[in-house]
C-alpha positions as CSV (number, residue, x, y, z in Angstrom):
1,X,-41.2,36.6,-56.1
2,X,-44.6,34.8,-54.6
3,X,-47.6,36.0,-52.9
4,X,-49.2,34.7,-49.9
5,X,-52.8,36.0,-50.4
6,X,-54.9,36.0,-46.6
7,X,-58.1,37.5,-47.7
8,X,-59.6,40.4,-50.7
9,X,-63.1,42.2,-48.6
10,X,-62.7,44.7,-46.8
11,X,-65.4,44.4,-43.7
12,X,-66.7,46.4,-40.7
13,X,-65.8,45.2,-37.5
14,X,-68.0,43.5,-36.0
15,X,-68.7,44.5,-32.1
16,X,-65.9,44.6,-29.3
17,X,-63.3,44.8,-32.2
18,X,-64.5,48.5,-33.1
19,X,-62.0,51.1,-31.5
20,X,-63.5,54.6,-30.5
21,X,-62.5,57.7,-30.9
22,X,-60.8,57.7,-27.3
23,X,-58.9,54.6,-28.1
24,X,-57.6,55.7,-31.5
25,X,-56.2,58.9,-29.8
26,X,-54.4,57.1,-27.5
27,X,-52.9,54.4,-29.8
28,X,-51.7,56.6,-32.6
29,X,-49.2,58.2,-29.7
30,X,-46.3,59.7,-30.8
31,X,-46.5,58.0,-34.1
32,X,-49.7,59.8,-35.7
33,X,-51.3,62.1,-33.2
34,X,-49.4,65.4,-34.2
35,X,-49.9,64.9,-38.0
36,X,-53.5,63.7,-36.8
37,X,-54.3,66.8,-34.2
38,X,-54.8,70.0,-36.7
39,X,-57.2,68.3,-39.2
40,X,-59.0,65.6,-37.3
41,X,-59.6,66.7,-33.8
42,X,-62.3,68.8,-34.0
43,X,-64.2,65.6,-36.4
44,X,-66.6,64.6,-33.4
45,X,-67.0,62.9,-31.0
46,X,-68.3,59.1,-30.8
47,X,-69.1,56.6,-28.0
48,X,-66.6,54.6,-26.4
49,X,-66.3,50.9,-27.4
50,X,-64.0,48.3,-25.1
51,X,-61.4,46.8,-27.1
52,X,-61.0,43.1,-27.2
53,X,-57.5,41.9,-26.5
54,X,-57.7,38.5,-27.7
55,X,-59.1,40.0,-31.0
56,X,-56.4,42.9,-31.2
57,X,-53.1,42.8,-29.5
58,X,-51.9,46.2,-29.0
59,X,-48.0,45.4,-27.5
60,X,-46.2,42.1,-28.6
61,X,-47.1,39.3,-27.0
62,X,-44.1,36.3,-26.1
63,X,-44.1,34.7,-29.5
64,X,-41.2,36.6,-30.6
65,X,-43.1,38.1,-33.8
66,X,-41.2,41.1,-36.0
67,X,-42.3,44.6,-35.4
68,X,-44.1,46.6,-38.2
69,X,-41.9,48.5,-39.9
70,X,-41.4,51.0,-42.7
71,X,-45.0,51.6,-42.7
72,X,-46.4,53.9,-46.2
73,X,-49.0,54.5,-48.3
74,X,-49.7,54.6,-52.1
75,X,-53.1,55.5,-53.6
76,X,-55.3,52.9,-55.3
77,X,-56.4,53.2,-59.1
78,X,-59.2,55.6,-57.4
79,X,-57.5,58.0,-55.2
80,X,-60.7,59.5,-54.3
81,X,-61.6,55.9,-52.6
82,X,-58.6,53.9,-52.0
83,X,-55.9,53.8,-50.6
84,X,-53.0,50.7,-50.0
85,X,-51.5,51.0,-46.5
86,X,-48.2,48.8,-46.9
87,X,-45.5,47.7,-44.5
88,X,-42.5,45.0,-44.2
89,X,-40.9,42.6,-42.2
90,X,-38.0,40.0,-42.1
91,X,-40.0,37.2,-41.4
92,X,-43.2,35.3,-41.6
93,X,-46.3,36.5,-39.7
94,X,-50.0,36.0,-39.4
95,X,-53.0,37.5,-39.5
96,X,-51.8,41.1,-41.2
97,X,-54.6,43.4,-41.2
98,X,-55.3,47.0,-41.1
99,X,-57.8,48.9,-39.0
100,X,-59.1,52.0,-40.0
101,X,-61.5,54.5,-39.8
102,X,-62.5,58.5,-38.9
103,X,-62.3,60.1,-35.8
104,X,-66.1,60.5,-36.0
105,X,-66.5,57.0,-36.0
106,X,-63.8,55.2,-34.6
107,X,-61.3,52.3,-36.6
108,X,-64.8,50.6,-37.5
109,X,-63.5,48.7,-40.4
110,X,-60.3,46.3,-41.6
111,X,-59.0,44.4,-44.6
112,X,-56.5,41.6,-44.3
113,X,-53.5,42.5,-46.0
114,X,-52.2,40.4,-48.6
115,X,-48.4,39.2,-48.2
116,X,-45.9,39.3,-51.2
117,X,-41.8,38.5,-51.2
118,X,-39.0,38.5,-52.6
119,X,-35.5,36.7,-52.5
120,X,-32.7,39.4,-52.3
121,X,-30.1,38.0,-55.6
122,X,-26.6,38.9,-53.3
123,X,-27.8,38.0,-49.7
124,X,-30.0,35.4,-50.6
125,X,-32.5,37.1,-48.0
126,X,-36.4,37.1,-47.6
127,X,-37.9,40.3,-47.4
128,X,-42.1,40.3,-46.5
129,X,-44.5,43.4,-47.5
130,X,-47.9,43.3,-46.3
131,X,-50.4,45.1,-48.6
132,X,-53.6,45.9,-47.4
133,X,-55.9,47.6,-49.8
134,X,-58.7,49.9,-48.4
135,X,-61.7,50.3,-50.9
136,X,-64.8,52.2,-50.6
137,X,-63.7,55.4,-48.7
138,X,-65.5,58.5,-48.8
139,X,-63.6,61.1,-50.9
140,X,-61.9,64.4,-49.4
141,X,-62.2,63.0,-45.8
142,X,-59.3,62.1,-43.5
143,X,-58.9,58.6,-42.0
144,X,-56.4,57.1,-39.3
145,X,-55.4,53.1,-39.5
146,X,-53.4,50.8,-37.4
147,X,-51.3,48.6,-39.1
148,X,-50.2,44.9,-36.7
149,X,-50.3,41.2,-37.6
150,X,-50.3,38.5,-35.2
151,X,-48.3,39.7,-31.5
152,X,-46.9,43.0,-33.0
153,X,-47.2,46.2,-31.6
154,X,-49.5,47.8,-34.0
155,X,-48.1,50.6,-36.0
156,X,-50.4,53.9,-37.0
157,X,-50.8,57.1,-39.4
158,X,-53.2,59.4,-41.2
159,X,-54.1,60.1,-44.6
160,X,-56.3,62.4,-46.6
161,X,-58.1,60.7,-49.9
162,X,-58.3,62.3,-52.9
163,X,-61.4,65.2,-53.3
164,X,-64.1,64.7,-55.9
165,X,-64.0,66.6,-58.8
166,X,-62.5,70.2,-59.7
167,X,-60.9,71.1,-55.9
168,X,-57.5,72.5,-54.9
169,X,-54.4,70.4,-54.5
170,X,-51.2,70.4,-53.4
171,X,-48.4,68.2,-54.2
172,X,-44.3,67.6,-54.1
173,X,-42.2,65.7,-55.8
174,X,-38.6,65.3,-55.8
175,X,-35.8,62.5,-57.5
176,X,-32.2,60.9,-56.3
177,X,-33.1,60.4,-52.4
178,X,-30.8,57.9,-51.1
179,X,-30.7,56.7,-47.4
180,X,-29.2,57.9,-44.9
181,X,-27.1,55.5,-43.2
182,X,-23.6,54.0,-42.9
183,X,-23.1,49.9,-42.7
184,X,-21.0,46.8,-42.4
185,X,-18.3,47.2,-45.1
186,X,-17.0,43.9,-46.3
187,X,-14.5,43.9,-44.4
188,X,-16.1,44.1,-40.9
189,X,-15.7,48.1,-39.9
190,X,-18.2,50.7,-40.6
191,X,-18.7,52.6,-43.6
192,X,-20.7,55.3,-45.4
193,X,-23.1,53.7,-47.4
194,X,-23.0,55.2,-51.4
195,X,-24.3,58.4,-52.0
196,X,-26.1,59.4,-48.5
197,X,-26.1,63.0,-47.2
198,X,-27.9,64.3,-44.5
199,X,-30.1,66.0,-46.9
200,X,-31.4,62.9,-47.3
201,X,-33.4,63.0,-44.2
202,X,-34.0,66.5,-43.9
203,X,-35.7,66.2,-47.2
204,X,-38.6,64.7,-45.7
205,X,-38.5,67.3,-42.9
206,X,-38.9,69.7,-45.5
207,X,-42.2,67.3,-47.7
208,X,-43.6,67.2,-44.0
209,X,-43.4,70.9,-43.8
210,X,-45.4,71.5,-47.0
211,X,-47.9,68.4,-46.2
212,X,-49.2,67.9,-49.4
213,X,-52.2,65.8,-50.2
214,X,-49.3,63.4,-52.0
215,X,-45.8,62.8,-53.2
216,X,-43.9,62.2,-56.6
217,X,-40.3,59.8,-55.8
218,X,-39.0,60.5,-59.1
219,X,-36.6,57.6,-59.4
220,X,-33.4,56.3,-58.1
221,X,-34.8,56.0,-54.9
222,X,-32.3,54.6,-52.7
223,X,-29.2,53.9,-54.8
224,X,-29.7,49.7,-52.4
225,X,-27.8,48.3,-55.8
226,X,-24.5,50.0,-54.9
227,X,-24.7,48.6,-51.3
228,X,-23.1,45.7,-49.8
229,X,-26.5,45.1,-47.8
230,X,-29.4,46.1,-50.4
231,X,-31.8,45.0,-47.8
232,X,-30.7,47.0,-44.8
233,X,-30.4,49.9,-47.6
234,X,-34.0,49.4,-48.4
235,X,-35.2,49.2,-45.1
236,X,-33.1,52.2,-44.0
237,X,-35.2,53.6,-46.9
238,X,-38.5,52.9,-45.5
239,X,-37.5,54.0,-41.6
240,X,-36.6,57.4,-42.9
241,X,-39.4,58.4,-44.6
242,X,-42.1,56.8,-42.5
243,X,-42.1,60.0,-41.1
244,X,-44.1,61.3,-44.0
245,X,-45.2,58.1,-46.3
246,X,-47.3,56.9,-43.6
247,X,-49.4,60.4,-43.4
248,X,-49.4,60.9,-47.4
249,X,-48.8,58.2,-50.6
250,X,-45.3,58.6,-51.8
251,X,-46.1,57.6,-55.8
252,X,-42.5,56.2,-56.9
253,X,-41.3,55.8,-60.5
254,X,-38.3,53.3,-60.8
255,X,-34.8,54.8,-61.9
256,X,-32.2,53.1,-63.0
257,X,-30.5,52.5,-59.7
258,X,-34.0,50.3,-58.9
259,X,-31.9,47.8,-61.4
260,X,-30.4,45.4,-59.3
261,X,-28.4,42.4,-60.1
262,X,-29.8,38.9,-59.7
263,X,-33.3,40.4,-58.3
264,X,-36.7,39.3,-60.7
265,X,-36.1,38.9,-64.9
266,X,-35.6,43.0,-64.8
267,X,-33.6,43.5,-61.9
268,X,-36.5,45.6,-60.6
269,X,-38.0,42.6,-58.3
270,X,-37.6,44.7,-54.6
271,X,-39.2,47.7,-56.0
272,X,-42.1,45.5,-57.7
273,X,-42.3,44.2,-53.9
274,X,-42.5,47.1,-51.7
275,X,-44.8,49.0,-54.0
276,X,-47.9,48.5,-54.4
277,X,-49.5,50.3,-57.5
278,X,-52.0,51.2,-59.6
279,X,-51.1,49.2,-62.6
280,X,-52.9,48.3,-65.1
281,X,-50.4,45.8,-66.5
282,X,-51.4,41.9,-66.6
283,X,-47.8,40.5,-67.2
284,X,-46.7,40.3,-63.6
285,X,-43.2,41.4,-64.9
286,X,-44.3,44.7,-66.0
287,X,-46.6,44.9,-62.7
288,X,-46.2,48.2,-61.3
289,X,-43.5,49.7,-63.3
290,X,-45.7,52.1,-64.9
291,X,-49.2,53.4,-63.7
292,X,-51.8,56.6,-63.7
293,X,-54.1,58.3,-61.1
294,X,-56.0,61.0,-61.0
295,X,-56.2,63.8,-57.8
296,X,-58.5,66.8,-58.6
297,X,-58.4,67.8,-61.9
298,X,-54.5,66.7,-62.7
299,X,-54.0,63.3,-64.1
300,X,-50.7,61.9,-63.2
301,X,-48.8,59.6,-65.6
302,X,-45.5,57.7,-64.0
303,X,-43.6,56.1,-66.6
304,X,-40.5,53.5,-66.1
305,X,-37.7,55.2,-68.8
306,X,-34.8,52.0,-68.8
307,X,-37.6,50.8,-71.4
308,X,-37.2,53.4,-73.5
309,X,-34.1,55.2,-72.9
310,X,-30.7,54.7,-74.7
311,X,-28.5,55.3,-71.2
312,X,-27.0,52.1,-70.1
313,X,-27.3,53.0,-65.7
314,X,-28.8,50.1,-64.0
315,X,-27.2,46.9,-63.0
316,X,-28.5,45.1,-66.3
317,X,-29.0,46.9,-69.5
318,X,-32.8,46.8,-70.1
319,X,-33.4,49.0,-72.8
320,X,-36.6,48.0,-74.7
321,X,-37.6,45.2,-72.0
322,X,-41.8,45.7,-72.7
323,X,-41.5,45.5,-76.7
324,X,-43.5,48.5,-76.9
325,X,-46.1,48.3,-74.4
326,X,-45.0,51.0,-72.3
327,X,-45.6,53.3,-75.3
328,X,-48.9,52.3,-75.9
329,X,-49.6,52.3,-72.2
330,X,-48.8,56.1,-72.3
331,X,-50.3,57.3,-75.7
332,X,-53.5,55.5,-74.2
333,X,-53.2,57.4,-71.1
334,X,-52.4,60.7,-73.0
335,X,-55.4,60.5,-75.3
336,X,-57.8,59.7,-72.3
337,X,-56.7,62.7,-70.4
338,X,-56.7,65.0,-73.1
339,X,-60.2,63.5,-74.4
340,X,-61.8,63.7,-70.8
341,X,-64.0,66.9,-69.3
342,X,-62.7,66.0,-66.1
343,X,-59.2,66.5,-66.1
344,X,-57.0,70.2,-66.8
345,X,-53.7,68.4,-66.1
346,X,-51.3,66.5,-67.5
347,X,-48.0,65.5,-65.5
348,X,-45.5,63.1,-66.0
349,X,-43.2,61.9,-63.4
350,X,-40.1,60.1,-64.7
351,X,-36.8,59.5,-64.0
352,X,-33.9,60.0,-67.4
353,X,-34.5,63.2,-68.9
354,X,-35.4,65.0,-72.3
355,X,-33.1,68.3,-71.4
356,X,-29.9,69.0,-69.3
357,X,-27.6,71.6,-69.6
358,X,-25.6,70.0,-67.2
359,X,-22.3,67.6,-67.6
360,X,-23.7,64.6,-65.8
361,X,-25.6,62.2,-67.4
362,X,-26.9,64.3,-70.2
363,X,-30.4,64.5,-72.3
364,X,-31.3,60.9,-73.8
365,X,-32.2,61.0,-77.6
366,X,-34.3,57.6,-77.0
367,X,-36.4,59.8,-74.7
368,X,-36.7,62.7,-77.4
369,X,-37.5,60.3,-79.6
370,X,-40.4,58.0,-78.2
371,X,-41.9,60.6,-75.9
372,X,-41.2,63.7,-77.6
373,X,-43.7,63.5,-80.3
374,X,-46.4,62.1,-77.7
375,X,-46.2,64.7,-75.1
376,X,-46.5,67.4,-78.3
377,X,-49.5,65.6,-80.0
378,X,-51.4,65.9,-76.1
379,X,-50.0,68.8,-74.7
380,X,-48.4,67.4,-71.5
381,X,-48.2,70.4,-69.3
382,X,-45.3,68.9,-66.7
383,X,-42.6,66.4,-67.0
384,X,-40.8,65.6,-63.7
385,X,-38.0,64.2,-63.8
386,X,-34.5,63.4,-61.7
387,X,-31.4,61.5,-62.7
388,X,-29.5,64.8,-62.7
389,X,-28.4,65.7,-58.9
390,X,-29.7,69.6,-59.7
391,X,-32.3,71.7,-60.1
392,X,-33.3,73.2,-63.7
393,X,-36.4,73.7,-65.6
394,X,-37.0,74.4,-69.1
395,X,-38.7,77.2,-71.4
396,X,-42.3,76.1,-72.2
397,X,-41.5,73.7,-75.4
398,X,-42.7,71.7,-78.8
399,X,-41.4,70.2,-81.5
400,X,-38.0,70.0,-82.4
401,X,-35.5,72.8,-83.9
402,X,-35.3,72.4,-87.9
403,X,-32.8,70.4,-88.6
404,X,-31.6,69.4,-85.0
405,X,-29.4,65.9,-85.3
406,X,-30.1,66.3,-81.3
407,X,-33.9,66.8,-81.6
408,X,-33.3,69.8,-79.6
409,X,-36.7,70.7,-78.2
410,X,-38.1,74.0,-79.5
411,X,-38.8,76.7,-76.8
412,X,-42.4,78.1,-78.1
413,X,-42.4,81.3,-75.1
414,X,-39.9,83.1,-73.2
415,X,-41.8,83.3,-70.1
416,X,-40.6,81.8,-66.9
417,X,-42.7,83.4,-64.3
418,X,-45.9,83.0,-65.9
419,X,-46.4,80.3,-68.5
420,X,-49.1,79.1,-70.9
421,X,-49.2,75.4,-70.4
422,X,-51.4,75.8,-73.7
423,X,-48.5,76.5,-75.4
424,X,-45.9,74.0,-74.9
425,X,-44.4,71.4,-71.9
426,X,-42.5,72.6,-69.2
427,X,-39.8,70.2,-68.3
428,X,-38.3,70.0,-64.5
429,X,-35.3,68.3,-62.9
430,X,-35.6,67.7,-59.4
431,X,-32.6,65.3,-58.6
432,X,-31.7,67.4,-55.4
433,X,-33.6,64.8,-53.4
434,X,-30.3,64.2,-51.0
435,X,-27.8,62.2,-52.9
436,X,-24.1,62.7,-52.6
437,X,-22.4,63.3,-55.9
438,X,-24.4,66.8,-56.7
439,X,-24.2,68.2,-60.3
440,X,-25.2,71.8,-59.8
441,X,-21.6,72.6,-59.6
442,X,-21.3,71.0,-63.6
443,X,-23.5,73.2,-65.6
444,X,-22.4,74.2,-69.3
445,X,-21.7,78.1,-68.6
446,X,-21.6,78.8,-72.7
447,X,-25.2,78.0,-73.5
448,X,-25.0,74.2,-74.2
449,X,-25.9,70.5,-73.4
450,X,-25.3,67.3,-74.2
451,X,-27.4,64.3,-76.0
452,X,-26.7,60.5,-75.6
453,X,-27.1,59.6,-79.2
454,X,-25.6,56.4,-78.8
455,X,-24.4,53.2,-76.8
456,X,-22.3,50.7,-77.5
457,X,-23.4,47.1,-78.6
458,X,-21.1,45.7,-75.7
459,X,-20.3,46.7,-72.0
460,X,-16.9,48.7,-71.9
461,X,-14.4,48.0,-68.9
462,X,-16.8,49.7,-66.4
463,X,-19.3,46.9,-67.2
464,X,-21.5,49.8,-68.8
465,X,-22.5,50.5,-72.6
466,X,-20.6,53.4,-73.7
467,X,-22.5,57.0,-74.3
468,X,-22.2,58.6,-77.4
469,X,-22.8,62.4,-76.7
470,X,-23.5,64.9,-79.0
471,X,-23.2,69.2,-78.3
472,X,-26.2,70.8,-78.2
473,X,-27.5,74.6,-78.2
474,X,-29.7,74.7,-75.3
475,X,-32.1,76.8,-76.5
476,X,-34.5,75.6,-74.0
477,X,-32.8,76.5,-70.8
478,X,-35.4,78.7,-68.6
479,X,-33.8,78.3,-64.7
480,X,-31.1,76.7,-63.1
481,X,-30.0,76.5,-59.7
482,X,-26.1,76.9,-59.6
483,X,-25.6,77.2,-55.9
484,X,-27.8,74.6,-54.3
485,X,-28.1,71.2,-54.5
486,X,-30.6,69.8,-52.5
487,X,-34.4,70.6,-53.1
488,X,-38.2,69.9,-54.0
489,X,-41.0,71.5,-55.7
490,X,-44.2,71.8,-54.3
491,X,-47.4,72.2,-56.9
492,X,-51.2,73.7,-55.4
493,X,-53.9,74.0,-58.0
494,X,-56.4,76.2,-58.8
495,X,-59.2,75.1,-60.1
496,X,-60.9,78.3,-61.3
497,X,-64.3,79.0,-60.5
498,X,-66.8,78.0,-63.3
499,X,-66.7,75.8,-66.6
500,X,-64.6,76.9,-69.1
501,X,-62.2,79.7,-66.7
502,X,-58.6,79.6,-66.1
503,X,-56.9,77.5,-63.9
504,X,-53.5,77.8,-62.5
505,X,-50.9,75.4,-61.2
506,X,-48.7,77.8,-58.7
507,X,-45.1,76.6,-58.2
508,X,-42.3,76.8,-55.5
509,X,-38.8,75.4,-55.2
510,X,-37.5,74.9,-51.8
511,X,-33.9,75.1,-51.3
512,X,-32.8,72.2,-48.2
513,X,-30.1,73.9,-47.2
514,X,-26.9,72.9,-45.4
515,X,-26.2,72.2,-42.3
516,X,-29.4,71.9,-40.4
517,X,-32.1,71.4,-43.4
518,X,-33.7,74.8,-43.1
519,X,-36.2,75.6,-45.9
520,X,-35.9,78.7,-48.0
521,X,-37.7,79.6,-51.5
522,X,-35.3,78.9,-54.1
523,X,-38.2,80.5,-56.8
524,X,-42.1,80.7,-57.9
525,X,-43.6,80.4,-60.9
526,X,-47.3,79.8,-62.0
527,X,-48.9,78.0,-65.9
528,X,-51.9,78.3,-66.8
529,X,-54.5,77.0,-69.1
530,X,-58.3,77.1,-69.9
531,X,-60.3,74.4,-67.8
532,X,-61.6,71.2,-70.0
533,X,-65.2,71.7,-69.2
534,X,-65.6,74.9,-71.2
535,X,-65.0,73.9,-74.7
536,X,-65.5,70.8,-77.6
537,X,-63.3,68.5,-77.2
């Protein structure tokens, strides 16, 4: 992987390269003005400015240069003040650069974006992503940008940044998307690429629907590492949910289906590429595999779980790949939270899970293990997960059943409409993201699960380290969803209303149902917890 690096200030435009308010209307088009017209059009007003073509081409010119495509967004380490507007193409260009700016006050600013690639392992393929990081916006305020380099038809969205302080906030997330697609089999005719579904695009229908301020990818994003063409997969990836990623980050955590053969020392190089995110990690092998941000008063920890996991799912077996650092990335991260005034809180998006009652992959003991005693000692309110192509939740829950060879976490409450996050973690599964291969149709019916205990020190005939499962008594189950597969949950925060009062965290889980990708409310359910401001920490 190398990086091409054009410039790191963001400026203002100077003169005839300012576009007004007029001019931004008019080139967002089909692209952005819809998702732009309910917020932003009653911003104001400004004066017109000409626009300066040989400063700013706004259709291709006869050089032949790529289009922009699968434009998206990710938030900066601030998501209050930046935000990294990110897009791809399949060769070379010059001059990438982002224009942006309010409706009030036209796209008076732009930052160079900053090129990094990567070599695709089976096609032996160059893919480029242009990053362009935008610093120094105002919090809680909406912005539209044009993304173009060098004769390309410049592309455009939106995007809302994070508010300051204690404010309400709404987010999604969701696991197990896929692409959907078909492709050039090997042989020359067409065929269905592995695991897409139309769900898979009427997912993003349904996020759009919703339009939360952001949106948790929960792992195994697009399955590319079980396609004959991982880079058309990808890119199919990106074209289908532009429709939403360039109006709103989409904050992915890598599953184990981002492990793909022959692609960086991990196997994780194109989703180290197409990212860009707010990691704090120096070793450029670890860049970006885990990260936290904070939106409101909920501090958001993504955590990569092939590190620390026993399940042998990816392309290479990478279990323990950051000799610990991952761990004390997150007990850092857990501490802080927990230590800080600021935040109410504490969610963790991830991909392999801590509880199934499913006969799919199953819960991973290495995850009970590492992160159990971690998300106790803090009191994680949420872990989101996917891996599982269902929908379940667990009772709230901490420490472990006496005795449990399993370390079968121990429900603390009953509730299910109405939880106290105070008491224990509530753990969800959100695989219903659009993948083929559902699992709702495999849950235990006599009030088990099963644990991965176990692999196998070699790879058995399916290239794959053997799972050792043990029975559990899940003693944890709270909801399942038996008769849908495909789905997302959508979180909105109350803040409460003074230091030291209750705030809320009300949830709903959509149902994408079959065949046209209607919504309907699958359940509701709210926690609660006393705000951080009110008490010693």
């Amino acid at each position: 992987m190398t990086t091409h690096t054009e410039s790191a200030e963001d400026r203002p435009a100077e003169g005839p390269e300012g576009l007004s308010r007029r001019h931004a209307l008019g080139l967002l088009g089909t692209a952005g003005a819809g998702a732009a017209a309910t917020g932003l059009l009653g911003a104001g007003t400004a004066q017109a400015a000409p626009l300066a073509a040989p400063a700013f081409h706004l259709t291709a010119d006869s050089s032949g240069a790529p289009p922009v495509q699968g434009l998206h967004l990710t938030f900066g380490a601030d998501p209050r003040t930046q935000m990294t507007v990110s897009w791809i193409t399949d060769r070379p260009v010059t001059r990438p650069v982002v224009r942006y700016g309010t409706l009030e006050h036209g796209f008076g600013s732009s930052k160079k974006a900053q090129t990094v690639t990567y070599v695709d392992g089976t096609s032996n393929r160059t893919v480029y992503v242009h990053h362009a990081p935008l610093k120094g916006l105002t919090p809680d305020t909406d912005y539209l940008y044009l993304a173009t380099h060098e004769g390309a038809t410049p592309d455009s969205g939106t995007f809302r940044t994070a508010p300051q302080g204690r404010r309400p906030v709404t987010f999604t997330s969701f696991g197990d998307q896929s692409a959907p697609q078909v492709t050039w089999a090997a042989d020359g005719t067409v065929g269905l690429d592995a695991n897409s579904t139309p769900a898979t695009k009427d997912i993003v229908t349904g996020i759009e629907q919703v339009a939360p301020l952001f949106h948790l990818l929960n792992g195994d994003l697009c399955y590319a590492n079980l396609d004959v063409d991982r880079v058309r997969t990808w890119n199919n990836f990106f074209t289908n949910n532009t429709r939403s990623a360039r109006f709103r980050p989409w904050m992915p955590a890598a599953g184990n289906h981002e492990i793909e053969k022959a692609n960086g020392p991990l196997g994780l190089g194109a989703y180290q590429t197409y990212f860009s995110l707010p990691s704090t990690e120096t070793d450029a092998e670890l860049a970006g595999l885990w990260y936290a941000f904070t939106a409101g008063s909920v501090r958001v920890i993504v955590l990569q779980n092939d590190d620390n996991c026993l399940q042998d799912g990816g392309d290479v077996y990478i279990s323990g790949y950051s000799g610990g650092r991952q761990l004390a990335f997150l007990e850092k991260e857990l501490k802080a939270a927990r230590a800080s005034k600021d935040v109410d809180w504490v969610v963790v998006a991830m991909h392999q899970v801590m509880v199934s009652s499913s006969d799919a992959n199953g819960a991973d003991l290495g995850l009970r293990e590492k992160y159990g005693p971690l998300f106790d000692r803090y009191g994680v309110d949420l872990v989101l997960c996917g891996h599982e192509h269902n929908y379940e939740r667990s009772l709230a829950v901490r420490g472990v059943v006496n005795g449990s060879e399993t370390l079968t976490p121990n429900p603390v409450s009953q509730a299910t409409d109405d939880i106290d996050a105070d008491l224990g973690t509530v753990h969800m599964i959100l695989g219903g993201g659009g993948v083929s291969g559902t699992t709702n149709q495999k849950f235990f019916n006599d009030g088990t699960g099963k644990v991965i205990t176990a692999v196998s020190s070699t790879a058995g005939p399916n290239g794959k380290r053997t799972s050792t499962y043990v029975q559990e008594k899940a003693v944890w189950v709270g909801v399942r969803d038996v008769e849908h597969p495909y789905g997302f949950a959508a979180f909105t925060v109350d803040p409460g209303r003074h230091a030291g009062d209750t705030t809320r965290m009300h949830v709903t889980y959509y149902n994408v149902n079959k065949p046209n990708g209607e919504l309907s409310v699958f359940e509701t359910f709210s926690l609660h917890r006393k705000r951080s401001d009110g008490h010693a920490r």
